[in-house]
Backbone as JSON, one array per atom type, in Angstrom:
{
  "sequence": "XXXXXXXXXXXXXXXXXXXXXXXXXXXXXXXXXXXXXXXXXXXXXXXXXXXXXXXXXXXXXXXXXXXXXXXXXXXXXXXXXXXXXXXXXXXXXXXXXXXXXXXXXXXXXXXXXXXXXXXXXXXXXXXXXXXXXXXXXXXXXXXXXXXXXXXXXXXXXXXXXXXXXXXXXXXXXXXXXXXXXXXXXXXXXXXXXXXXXXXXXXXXXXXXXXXXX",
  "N": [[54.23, -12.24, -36.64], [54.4, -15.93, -37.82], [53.56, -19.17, -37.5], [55.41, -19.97, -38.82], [58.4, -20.11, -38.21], [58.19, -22.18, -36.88], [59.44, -25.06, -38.03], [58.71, -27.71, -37.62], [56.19, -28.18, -37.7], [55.17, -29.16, -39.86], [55.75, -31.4, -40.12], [54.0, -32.81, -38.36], [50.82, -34.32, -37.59], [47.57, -33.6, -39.47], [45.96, -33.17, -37.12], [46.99, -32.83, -35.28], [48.68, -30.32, -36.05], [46.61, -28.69, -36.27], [46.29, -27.96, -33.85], [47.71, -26.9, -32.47], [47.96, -24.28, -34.15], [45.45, -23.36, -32.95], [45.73, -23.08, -30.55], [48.21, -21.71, -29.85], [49.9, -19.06, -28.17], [51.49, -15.8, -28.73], [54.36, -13.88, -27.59], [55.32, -10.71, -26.98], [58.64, -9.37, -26.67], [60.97, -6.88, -25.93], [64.41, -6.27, -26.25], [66.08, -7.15, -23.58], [64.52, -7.26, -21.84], [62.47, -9.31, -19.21], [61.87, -12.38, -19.61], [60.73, -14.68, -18.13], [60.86, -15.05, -14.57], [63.26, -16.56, -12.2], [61.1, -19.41, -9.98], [58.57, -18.79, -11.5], [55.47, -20.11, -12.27], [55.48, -22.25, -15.36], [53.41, -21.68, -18.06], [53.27, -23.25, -20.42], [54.96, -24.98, -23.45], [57.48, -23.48, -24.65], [58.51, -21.4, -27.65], [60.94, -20.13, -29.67], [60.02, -17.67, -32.0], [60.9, -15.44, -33.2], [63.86, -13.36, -33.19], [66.32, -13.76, -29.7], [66.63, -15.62, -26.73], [67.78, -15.32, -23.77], [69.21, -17.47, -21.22], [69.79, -17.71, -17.79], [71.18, -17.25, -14.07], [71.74, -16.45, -11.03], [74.31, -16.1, -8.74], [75.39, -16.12, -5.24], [76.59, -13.91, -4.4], [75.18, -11.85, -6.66], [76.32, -12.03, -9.24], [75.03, -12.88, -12.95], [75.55, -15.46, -14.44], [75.01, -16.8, -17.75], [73.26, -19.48, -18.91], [72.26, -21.2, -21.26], [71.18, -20.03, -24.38], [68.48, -19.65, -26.63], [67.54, -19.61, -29.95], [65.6, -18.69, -32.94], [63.34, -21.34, -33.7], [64.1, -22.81, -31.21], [63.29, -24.45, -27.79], [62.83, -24.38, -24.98], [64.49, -26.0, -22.78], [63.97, -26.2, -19.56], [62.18, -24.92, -19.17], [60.45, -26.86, -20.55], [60.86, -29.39, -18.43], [59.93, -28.03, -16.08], [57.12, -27.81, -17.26], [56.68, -30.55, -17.37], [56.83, -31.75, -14.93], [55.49, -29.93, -13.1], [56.79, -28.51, -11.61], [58.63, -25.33, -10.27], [59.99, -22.24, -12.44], [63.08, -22.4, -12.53], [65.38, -20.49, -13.52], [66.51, -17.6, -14.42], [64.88, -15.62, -17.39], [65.75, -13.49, -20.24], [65.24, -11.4, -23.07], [67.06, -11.86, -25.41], [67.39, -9.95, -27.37], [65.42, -7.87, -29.29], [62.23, -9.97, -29.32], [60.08, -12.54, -30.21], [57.73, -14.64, -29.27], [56.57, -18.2, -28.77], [53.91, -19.63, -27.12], [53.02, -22.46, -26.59], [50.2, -24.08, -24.56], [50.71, -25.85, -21.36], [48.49, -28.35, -21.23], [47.98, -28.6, -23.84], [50.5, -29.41, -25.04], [51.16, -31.51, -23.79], [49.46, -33.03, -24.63], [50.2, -32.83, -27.36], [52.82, -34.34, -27.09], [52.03, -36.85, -26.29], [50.72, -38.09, -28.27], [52.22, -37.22, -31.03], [55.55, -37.68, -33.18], [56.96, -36.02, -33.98], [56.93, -34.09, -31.78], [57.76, -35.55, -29.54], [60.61, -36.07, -30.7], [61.08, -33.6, -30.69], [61.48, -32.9, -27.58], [63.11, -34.23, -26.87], [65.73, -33.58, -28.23], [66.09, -31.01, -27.63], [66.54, -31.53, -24.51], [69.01, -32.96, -24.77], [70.68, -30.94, -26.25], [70.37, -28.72, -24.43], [71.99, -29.87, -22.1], [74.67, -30.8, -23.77], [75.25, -27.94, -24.08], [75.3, -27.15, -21.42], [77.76, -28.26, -20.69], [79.46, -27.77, -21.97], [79.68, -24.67, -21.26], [80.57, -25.29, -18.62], [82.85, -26.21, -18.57], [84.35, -24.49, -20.05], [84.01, -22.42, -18.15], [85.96, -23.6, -15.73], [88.28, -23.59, -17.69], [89.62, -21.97, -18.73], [90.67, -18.55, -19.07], [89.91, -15.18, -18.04], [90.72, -13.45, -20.03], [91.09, -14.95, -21.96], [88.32, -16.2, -22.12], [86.8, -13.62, -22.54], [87.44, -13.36, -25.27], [86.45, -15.19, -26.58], [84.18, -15.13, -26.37], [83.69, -12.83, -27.51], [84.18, -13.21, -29.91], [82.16, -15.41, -30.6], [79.96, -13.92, -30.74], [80.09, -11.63, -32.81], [78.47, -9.67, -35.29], [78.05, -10.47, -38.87], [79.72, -8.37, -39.57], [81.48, -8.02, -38.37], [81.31, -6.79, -35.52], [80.07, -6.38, -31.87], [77.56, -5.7, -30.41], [76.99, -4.92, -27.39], [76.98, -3.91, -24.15], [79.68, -3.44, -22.01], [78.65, -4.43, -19.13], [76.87, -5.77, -20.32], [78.54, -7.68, -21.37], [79.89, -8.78, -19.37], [78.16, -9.8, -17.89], [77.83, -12.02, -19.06], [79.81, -13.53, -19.34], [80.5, -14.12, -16.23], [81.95, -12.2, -14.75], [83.01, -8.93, -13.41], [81.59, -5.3, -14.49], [83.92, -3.67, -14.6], [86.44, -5.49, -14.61], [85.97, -6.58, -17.04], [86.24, -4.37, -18.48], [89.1, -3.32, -18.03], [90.28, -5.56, -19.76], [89.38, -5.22, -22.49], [90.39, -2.67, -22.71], [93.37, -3.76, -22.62], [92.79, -5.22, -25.09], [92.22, -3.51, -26.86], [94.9, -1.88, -26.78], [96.36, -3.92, -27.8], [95.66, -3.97, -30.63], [93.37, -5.43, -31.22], [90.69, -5.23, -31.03], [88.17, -2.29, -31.56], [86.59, 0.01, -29.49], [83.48, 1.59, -28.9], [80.19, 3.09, -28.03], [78.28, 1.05, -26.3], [78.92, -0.83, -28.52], [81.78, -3.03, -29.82], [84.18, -3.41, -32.32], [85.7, -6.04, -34.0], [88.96, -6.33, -34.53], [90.78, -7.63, -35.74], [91.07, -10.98, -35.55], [92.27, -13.72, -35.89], [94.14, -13.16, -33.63], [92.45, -12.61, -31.34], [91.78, -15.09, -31.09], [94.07, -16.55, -30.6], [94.41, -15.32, -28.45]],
  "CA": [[55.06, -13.43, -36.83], [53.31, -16.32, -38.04], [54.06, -19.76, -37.07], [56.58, -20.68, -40.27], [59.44, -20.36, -37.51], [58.4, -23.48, -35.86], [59.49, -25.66, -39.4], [58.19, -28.97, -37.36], [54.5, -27.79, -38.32], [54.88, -29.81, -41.47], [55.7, -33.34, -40.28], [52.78, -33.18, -37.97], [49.68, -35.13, -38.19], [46.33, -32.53, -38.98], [45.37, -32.72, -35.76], [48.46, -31.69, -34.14], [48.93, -28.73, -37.04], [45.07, -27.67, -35.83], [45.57, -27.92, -32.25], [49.01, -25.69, -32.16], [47.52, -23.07, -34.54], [44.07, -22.96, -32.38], [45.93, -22.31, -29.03], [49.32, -20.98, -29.78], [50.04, -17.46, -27.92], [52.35, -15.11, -29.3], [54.3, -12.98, -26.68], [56.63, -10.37, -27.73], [59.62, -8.99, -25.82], [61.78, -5.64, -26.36], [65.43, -6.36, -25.63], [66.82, -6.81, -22.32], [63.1, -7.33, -21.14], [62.72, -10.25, -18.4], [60.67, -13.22, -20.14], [60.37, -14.93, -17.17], [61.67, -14.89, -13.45], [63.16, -17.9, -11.24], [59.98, -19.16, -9.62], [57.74, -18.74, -11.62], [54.73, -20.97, -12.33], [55.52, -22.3, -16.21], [52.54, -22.1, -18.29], [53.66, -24.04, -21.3], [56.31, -24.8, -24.04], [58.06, -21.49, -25.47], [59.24, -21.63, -28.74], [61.23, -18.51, -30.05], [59.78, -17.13, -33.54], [61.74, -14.03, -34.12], [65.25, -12.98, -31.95], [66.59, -15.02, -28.97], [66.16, -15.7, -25.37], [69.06, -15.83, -22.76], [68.45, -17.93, -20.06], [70.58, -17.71, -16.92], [71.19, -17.82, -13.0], [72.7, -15.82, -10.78], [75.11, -16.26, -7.65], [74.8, -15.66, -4.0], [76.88, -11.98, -4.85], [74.64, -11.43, -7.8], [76.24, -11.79, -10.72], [74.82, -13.76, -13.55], [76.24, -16.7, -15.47], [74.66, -17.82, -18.39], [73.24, -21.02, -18.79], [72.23, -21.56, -22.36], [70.48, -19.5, -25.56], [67.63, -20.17, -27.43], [67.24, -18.78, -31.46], [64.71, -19.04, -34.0], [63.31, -22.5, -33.72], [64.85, -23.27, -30.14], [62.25, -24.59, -26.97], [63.54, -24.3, -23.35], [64.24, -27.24, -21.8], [63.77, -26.01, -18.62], [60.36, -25.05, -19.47], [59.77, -28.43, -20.47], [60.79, -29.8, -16.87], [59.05, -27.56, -15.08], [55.44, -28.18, -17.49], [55.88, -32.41, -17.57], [57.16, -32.43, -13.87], [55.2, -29.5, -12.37], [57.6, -27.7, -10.26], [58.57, -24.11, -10.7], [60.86, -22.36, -13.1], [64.54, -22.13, -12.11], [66.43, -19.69, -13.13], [65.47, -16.54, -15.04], [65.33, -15.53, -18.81], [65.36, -12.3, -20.75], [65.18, -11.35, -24.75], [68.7, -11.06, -26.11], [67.12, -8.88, -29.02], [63.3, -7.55, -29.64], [61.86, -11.31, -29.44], [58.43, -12.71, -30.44], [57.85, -16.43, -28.81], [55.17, -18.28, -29.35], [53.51, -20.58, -25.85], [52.04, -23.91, -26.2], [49.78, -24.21, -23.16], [50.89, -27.33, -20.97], [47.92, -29.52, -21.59], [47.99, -28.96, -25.09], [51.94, -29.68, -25.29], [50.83, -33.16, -22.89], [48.18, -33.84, -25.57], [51.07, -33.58, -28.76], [53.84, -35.49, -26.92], [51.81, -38.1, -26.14], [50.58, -38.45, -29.91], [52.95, -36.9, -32.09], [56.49, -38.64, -32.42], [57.84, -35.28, -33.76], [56.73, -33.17, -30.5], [58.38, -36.01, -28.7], [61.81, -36.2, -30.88], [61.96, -32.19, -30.49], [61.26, -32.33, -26.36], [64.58, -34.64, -26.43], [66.79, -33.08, -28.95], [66.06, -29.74, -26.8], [67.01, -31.78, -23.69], [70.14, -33.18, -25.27], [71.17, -29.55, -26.71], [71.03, -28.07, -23.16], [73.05, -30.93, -21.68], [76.21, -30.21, -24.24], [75.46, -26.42, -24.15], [75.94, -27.03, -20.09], [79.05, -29.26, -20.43], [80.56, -26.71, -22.15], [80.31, -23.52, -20.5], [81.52, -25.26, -17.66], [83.8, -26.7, -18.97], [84.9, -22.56, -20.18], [84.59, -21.55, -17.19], [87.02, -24.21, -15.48], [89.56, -23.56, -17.64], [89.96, -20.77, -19.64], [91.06, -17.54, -18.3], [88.81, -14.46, -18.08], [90.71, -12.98, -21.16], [90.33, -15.63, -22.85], [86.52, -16.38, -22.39], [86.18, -12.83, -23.36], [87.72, -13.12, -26.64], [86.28, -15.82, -27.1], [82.35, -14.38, -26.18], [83.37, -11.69, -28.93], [83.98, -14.04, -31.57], [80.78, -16.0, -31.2], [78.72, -13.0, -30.42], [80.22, -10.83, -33.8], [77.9, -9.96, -36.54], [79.27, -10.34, -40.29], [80.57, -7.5, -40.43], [82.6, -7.57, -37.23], [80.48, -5.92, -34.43], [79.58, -7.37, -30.85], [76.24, -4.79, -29.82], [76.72, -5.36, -26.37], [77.44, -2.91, -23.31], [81.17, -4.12, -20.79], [77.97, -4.97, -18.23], [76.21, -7.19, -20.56], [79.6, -8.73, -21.58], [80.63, -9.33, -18.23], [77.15, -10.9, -16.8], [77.69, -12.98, -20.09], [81.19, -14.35, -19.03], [80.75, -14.05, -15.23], [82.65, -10.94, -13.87], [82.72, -7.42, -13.45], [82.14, -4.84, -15.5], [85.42, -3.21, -13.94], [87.03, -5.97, -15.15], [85.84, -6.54, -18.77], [86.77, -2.31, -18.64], [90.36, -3.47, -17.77], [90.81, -5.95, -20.74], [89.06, -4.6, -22.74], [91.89, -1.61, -23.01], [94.32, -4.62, -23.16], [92.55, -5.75, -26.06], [92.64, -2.03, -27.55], [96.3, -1.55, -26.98], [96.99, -5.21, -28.93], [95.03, -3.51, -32.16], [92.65, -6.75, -31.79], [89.67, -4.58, -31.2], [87.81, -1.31, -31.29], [85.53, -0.13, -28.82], [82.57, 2.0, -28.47], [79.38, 3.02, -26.78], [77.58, -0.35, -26.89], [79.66, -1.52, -29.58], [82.75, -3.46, -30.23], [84.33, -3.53, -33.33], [86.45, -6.98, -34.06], [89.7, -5.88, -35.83], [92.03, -8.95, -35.58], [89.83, -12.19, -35.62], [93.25, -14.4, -35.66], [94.65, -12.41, -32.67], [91.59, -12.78, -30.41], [91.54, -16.76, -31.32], [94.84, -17.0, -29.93], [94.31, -14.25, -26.67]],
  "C": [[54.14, -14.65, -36.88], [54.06, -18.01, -37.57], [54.9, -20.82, -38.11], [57.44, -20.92, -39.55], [59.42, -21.85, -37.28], [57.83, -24.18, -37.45], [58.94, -27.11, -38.63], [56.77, -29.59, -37.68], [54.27, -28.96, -39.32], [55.03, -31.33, -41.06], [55.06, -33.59, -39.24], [51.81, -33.75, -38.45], [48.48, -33.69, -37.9], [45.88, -32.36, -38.33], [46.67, -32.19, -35.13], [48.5, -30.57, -34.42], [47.82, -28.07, -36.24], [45.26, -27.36, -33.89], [46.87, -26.64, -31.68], [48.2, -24.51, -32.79], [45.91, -22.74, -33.51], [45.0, -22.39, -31.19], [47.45, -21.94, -28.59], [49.25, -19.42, -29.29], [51.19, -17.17, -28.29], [52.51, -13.98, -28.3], [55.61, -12.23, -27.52], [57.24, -9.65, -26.55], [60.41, -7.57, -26.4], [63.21, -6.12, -25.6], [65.61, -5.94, -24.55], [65.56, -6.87, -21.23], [63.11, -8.8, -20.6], [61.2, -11.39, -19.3], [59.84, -13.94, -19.06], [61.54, -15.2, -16.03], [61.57, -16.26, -12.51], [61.7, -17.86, -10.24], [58.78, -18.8, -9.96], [56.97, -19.91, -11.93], [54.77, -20.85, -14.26], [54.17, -22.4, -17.18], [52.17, -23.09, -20.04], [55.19, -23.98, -22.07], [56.31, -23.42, -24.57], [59.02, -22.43, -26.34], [59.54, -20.21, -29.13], [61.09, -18.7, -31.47], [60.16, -16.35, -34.49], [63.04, -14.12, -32.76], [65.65, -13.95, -31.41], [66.44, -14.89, -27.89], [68.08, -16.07, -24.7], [68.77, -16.49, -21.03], [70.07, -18.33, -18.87], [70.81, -17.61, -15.22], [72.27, -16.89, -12.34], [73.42, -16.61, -9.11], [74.67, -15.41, -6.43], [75.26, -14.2, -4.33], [76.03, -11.77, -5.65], [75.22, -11.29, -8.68], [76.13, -13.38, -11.08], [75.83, -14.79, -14.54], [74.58, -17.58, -16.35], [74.33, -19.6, -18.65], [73.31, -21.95, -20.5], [71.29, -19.98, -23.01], [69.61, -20.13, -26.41], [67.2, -19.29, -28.69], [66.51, -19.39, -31.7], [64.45, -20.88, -34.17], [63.35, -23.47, -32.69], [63.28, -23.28, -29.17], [63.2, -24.55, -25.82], [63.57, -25.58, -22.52], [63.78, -27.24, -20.08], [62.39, -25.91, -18.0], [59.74, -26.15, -18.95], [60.0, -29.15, -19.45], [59.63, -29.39, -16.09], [57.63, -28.01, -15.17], [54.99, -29.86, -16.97], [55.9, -32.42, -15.7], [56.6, -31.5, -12.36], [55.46, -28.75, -11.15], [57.97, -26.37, -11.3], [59.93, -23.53, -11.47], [62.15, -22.37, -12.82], [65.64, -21.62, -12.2], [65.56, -18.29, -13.73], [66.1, -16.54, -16.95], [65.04, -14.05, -19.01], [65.64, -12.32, -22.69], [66.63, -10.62, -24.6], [68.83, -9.71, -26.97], [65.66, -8.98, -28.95], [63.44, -9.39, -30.05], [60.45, -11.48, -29.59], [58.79, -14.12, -29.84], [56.49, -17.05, -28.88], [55.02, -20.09, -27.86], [52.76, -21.69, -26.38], [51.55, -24.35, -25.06], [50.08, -25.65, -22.9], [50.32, -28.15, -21.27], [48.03, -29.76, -23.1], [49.22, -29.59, -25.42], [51.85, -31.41, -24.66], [50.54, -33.62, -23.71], [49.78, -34.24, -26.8], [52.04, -34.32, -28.26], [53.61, -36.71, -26.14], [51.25, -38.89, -27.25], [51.65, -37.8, -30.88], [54.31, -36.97, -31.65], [57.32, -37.24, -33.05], [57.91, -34.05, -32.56], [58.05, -33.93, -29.2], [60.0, -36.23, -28.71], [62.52, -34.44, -30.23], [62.55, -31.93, -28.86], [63.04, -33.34, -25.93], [65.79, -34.46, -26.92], [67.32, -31.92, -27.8], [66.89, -30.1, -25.36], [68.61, -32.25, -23.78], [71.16, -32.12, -25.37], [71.97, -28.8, -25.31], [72.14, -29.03, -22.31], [74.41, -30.79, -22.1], [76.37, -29.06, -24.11], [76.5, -26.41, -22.19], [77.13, -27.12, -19.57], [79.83, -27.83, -20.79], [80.78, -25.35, -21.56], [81.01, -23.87, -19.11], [82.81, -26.02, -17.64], [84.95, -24.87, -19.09], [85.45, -22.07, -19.12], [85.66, -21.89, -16.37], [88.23, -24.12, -15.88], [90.15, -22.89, -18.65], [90.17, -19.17, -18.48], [90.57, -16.22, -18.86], [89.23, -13.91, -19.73], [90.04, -13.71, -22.25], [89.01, -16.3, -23.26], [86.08, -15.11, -22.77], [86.44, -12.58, -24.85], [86.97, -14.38, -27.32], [84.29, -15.86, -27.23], [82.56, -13.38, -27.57], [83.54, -12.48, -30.11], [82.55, -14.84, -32.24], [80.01, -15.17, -31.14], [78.52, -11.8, -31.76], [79.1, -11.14, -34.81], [78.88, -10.35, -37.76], [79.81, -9.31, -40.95], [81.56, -6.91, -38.75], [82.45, -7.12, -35.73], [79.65, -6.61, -33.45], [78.51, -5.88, -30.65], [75.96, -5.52, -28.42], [77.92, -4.54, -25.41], [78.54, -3.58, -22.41], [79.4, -4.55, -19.95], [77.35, -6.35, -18.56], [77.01, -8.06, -20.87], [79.93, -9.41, -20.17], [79.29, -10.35, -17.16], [77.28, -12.62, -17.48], [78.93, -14.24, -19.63], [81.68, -14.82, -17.33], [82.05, -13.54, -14.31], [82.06, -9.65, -14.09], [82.35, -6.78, -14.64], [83.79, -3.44, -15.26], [86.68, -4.28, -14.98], [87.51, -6.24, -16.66], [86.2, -5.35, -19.39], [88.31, -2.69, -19.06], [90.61, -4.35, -19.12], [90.45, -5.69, -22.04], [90.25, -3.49, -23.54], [93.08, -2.8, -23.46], [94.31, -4.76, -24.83], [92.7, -4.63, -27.17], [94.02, -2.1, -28.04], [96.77, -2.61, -27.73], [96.48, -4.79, -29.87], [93.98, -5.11, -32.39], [91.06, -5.93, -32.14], [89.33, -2.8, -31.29], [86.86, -0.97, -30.43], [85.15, 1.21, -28.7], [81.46, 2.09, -27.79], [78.19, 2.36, -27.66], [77.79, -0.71, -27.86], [81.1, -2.36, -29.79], [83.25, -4.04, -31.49], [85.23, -4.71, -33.34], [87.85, -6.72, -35.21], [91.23, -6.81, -36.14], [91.52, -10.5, -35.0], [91.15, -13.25, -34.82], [93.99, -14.39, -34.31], [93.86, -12.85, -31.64], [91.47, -14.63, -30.63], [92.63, -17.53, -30.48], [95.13, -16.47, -28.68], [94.3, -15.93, -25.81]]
}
């Protein structure tokens, strides 16, 4: 993976372009693989090049709640806290899907967003992004009701041809419950003819139906 993902390359100044391609690392991930764990010591920006990152937090019981997602193009704001402000990471992340990411070591990331004004528009778009991403899941979670945050996880999560690739466990860390539970509606959602379900699959067979669950 080469660094075409990160399309900002181009409205850099030649020293910026030279100083990312000299000390860019490229890490790759296999789905469901931990990128990094609350506490750790950040060692620069992450930019995702291929797949996506899920970054999330769990509860005193242990289960996780999502915080935000990062695709093709996307930097971690969290990251970027931890590198400018030196404290440690805070929640954990893992690859949604086989992921490649590509590190900008801290000083170098210091060096472009203190010269380059598109390092510095991206480090506040990114901060912006997570800010509405935040509002809204808790906003979701306040006041939607479990069905309906799961019908509404399978709609944004469907490929184009209908199909969520994702096990009741990973749905339910996704939406914050069981997977007992997500089992239980799940069948609901069966017996209404909205969906189909298999192993690690869900088929979407009533789009309209699940919009109004």
């Amino acid at each position: 993976m080469s660094t075409d993902s990160m399309i900002f390359l181009e409205n850099l100044t030649v020293t910026g372009r030279t100083l990312i391609q000299q000390r860019l690392v490229r890490k790759s991930f296999t789905k469901g693989s931990q990128v990094i764990e609350k506490g750790d010591s950040v060692s620069g920006a992450y930019f995702v090049l291929k797949g996506s990152l899920r970054v999330f937090t769990l509860s005193p019981e242990g289960k996780q709640a999502t915080l935000y997602r990062m695709d093709v193009g996307d930097t971690c704001v969290l990251a970027l806290n931890s590198l400018f402000n030196d404290v440690l990471y805070p929640a954990w992340v893992e690859a949604d899907q086989d992921t490649t990411i590509g590190v900008i070591p801290s000083d170098a990331y210091r060096t472009l967003f203190g010269s380059e004004t598109v390092i510095q528009d991206i480090t506040m778009r990114a901060l912006s992004s997570a800010v509405f991403g935040l509002m809204s899941e808790l906003e979701v979670r306040h006041v939607q009701s479990l069905d309906q945050r799961l019908a509404r996880y399978l709609l944004m999560r469907a490929s184009s041809d209908g199909k969520v690739h994702n096990t009741q466990q990973e749905i339910a860390s996704e939406i914050g419950t069981t997977r007992e539970v997500v089992g239980r509606l799940m069948v609901q959602f069966t017996n209404r003819g909205l969906i189909k379900t298999g192993r690690g699959v869900v088929t979407l067979l009533n789009k309209p139906g699940l919009r109004s669950a």
